[in-house]
C-alpha positions as a printed Julia matrix, in Angstrom:
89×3 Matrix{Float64}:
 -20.07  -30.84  -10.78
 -18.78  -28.5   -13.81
 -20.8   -25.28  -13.78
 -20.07  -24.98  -17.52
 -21.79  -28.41  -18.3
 -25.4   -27.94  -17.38
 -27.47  -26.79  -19.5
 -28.54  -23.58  -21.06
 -31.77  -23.22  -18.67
 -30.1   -24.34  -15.17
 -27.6   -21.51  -16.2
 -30.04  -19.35  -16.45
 -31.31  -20.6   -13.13
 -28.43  -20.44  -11.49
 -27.54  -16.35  -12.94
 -30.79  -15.78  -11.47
 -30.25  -16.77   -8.17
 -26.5   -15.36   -8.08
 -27.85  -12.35   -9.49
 -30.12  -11.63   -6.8
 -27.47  -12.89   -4.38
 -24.97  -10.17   -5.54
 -27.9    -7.43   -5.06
 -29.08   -8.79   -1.72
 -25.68   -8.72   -0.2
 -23.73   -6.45    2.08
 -20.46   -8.43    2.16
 -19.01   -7.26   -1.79
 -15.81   -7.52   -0.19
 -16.49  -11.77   -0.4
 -19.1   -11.6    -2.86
 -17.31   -9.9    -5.91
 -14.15  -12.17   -5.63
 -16.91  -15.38   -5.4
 -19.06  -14.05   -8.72
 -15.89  -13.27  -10.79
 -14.85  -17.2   -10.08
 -18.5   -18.7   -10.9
 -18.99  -16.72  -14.02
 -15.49  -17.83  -15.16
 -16.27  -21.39  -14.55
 -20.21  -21.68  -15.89
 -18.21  -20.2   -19.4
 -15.5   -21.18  -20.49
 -12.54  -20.06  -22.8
 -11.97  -15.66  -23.43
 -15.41  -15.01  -22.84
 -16.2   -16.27  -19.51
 -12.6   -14.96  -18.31
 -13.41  -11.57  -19.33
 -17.43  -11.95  -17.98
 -15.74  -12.77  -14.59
 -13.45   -9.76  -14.69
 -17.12   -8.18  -15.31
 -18.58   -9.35  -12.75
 -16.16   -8.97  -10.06
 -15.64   -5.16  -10.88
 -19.15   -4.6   -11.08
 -20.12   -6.51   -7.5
 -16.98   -4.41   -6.12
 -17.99   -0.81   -6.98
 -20.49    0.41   -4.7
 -23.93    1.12   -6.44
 -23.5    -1.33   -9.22
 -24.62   -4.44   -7.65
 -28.06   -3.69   -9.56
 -26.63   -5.1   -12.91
 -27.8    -8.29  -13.51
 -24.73   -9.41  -15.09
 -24.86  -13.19  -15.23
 -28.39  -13.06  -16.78
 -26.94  -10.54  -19.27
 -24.18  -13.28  -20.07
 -26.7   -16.34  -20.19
 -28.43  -13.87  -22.92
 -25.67  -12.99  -24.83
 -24.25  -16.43  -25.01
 -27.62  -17.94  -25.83
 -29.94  -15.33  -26.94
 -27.85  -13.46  -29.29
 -25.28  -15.35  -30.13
 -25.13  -17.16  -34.03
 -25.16  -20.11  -34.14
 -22.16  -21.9   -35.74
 -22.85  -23.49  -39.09
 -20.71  -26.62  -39.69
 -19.35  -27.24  -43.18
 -18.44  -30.66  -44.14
 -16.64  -30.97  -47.17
């Protein structure tokens, strides 16, 4: 199964759940590595490399695992991002 095939609200499903994972958890040390490698592959391309980047400093630091950060990147990507307008000529 390709995490960046489902579809917009199992996304959001799943950033829910692996946001609350990353502030339940007391293993970061496993954790961060794992989040920065799911956001990367539920978005793809510059965006989801630099989300899991993100994510894997922000489960790392101690304090930060608060930041819901793949709910943030469901909303940017599908909240408030334009939508592409296709020209055909």
């Amino acid at each position: 199964m390709s995490l960046e095939n489902l579809s917009k609200y199992k996304k959001l499903g799943l950033s829910l759940v692996f946001d609350a994972i990353g502030m339940l958890t007391i293993f970061d040390i496993v954790w961060a590595p794992a989040s920065g490698y799911l956001m990367s592959k539920m978005y793809k391309g510059t965006k989801g490399k630099i989300a899991g980047v993100v994510s894997f400093i922000e489960e790392i630091i101690p304090g930060f695992d608060i930041i819901p950060t793949f709910t943030i990147m469901w909303v940017l990507t599908y909240v408030l991002q334009k939508e592409e307008k296709v020209v055909e000529v």
